[in-house]
C-alpha positions in Angstrom: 10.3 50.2 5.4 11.3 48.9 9.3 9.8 51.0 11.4 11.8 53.6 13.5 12.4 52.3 17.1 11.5 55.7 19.2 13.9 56.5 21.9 13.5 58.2 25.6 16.2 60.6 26.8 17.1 61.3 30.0 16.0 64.9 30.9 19.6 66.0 31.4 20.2 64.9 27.7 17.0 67.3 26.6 18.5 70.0 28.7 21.9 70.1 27.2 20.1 70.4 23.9 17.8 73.3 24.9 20.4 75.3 26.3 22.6 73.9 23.0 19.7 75.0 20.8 19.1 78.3 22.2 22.6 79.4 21.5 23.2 77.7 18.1 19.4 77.0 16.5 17.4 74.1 16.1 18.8 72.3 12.9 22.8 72.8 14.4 21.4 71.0 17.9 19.7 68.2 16.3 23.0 67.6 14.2 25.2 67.6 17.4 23.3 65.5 19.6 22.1 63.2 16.7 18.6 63.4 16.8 15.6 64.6 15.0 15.0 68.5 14.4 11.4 68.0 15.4 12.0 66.2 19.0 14.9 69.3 20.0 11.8 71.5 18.6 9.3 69.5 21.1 11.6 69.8 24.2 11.8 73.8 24.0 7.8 74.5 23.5 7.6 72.2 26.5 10.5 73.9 28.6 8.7 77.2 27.6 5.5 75.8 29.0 6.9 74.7 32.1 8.4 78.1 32.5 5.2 80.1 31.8 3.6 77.6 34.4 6.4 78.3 36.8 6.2 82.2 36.6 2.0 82.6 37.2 2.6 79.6 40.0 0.3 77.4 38.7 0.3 73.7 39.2 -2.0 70.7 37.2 -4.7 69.3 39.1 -6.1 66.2 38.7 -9.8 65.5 39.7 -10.5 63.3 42.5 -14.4 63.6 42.9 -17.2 64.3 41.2 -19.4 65.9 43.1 -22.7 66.6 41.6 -26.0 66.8 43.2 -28.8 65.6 41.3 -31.8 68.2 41.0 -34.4 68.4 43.2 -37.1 67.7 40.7 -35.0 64.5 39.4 -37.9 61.9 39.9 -40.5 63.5 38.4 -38.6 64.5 35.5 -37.4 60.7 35.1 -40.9 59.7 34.6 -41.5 62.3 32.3 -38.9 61.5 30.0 -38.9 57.8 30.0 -40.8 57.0 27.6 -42.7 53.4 27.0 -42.1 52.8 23.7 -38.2 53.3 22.2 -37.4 53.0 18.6 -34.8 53.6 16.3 -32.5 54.6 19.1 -29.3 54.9 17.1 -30.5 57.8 15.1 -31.3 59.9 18.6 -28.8 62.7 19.4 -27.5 62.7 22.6 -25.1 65.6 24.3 -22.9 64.6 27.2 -21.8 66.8 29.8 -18.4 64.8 31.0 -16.5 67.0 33.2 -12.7 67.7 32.4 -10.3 65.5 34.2 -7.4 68.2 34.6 -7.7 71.3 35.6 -5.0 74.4 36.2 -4.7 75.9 39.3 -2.9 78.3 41.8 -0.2 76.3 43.4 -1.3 75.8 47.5 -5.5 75.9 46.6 -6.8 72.6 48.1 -9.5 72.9 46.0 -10.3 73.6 42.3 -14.2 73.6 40.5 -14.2 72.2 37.3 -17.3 74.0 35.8 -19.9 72.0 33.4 -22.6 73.4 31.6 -25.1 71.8 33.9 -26.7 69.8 31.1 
């Protein structure tokens, strides 16, 4: 089987088909514009979202710096824990505390906290 070559529609096209969709139903849209059921389906959970988004003012932030202090005690405890002998390294667990990239805030805060669990 060829595979299917995916498309990109201009966001005018997707909001003709919304608008088309909410008035007639998924299945009658997709027929009339000629596309899959599943992608007029996609574009109205995302219109939704952008809508919810819209209403609480909220905006996506991305995270420019990390800025995390190392703890006071940081030396001591990095010759605690280094030990002198390592073996079998692939069967130790290790946790990692990797902070979120995005984040949601209010729209017009200059600055967001992305919380970590401090580990």
């Amino acid at each position: 089987m060829a595979p299917v070559k995916r498309h990109a529609y201009e966001a005018y096209f997707k909001l003709q088909a919304i608008e088309y969709a909410a008035e007639n139903g998924n299945r009658a849209a997709a027929k009339h514009f000629n596309v899959n059921e599943s992608m007029d389906r996609n574009c109205r959970k995302q219109e939704s979202e952008r809508n919810f988004m819209r209403r609480w003012h909220l905006s996506i932030r991305a995270r420019t710096t990390v800025a995390q202090r190392l703890p006071a005690d940081y030396p001591e405890r990095a010759a605690i824990s280094a030990p002198s002998h390592i073996t079998n390294m692939n069967e130790i667990p290790l946790t990692f505390d990797i902070p979120l990239t995005h984040t949601v805030e209010k729209k017009g805060t200059s600055t967001g906290a992305i919380h970590t669990t401090g580990h």
